[in-house]
PLY file of the C-alpha trace (Angstrom):
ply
format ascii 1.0
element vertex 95
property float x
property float y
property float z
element edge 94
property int vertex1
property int vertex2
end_header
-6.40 -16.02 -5.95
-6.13 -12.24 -7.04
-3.11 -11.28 -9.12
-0.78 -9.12 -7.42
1.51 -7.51 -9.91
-0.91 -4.79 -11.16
-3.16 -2.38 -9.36
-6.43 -3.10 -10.91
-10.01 -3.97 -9.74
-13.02 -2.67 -8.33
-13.62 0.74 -6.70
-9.81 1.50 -7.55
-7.85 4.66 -9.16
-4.38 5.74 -9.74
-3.46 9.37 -9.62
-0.58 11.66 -9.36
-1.67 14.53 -7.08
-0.27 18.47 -7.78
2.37 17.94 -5.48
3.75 14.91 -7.61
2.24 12.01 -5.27
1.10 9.22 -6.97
-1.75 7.69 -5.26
-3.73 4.30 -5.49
-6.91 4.79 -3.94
-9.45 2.22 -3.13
-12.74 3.43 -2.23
-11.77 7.14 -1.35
-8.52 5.93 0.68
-5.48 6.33 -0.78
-3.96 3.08 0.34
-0.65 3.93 -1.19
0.68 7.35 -1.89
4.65 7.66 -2.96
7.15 9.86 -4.44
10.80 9.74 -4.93
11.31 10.26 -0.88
8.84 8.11 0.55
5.89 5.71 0.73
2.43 6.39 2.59
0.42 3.22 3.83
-2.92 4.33 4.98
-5.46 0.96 5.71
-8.05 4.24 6.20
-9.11 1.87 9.35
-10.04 -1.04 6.97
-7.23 -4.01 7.84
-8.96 -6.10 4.72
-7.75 -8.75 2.27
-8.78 -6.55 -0.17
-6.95 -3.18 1.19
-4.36 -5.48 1.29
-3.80 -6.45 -1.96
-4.19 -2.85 -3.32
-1.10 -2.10 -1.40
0.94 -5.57 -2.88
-0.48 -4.84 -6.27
1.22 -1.32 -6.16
4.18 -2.19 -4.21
4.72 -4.68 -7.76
3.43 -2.44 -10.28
5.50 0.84 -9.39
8.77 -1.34 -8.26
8.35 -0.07 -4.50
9.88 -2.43 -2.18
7.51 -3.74 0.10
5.47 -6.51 1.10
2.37 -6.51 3.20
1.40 -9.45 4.65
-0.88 -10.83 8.11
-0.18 -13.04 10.81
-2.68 -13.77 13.56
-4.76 -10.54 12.96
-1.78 -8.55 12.81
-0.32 -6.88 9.21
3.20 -6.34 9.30
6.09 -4.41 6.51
8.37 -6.11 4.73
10.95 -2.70 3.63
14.53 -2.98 3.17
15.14 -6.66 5.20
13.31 -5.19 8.09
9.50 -6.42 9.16
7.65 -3.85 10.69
4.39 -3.86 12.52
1.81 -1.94 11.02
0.00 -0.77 14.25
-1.71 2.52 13.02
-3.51 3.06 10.27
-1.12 4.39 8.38
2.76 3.91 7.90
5.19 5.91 6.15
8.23 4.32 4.49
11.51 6.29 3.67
13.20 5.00 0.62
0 1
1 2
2 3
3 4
4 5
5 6
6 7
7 8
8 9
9 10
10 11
11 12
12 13
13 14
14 15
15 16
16 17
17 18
18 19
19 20
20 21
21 22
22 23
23 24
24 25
25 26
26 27
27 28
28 29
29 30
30 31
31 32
32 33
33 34
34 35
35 36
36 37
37 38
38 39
39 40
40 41
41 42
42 43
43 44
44 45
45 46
46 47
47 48
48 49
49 50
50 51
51 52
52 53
53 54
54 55
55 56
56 57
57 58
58 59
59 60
60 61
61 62
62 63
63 64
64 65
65 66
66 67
67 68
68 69
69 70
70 71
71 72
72 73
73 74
74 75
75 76
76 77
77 78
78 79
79 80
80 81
81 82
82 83
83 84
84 85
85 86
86 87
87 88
88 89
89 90
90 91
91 92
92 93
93 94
């Protein structure tokens, strides 16, 4: 099983932008993008394990709160005691 607690692997890069958004990008989608205001989930149209763990891997790294996790096909948001369906591609988290 692939760790989760730091963003690491294959095809993956951590960044902080101009604006001061950090971003983990896998391939060239930034999977997870955050500041101090809010967190950016983008699957880039690619529901995979792998885009997956990118997202958990972060979430651990940079302390940001949430859990991503599948059930029948469908990914859901674990943020702040609420689950929340991810039904887009992308999902943006207030913190």
């Amino acid at each position: 099983m692939t760790q989760q607690y730091e963003v690491r692997g294959r095809s993956t890069a951590i960044f902080t932008d101009d604006d001061g958004l950090t971003k983990v990008v896998y391939h060239s989608t930034p999977v997870v993008s955050f500041n101090e205001d809010r967190v950016i989930l983008n699957t880039g149209g690619w529901q995979s394990a792998t885009t997956k763990t990118r997202m958990n891997q972060a979430s651990s790294q940079f302390q940001l709160g949430f859990d991503v996790s599948q059930k029948n096909y469908a990914w859901f948001v674990r943020f702040k005691g609420e689950t929340i369906p991810f039904d887009d591609n992308t999902l943006t988290l207030e913190r």
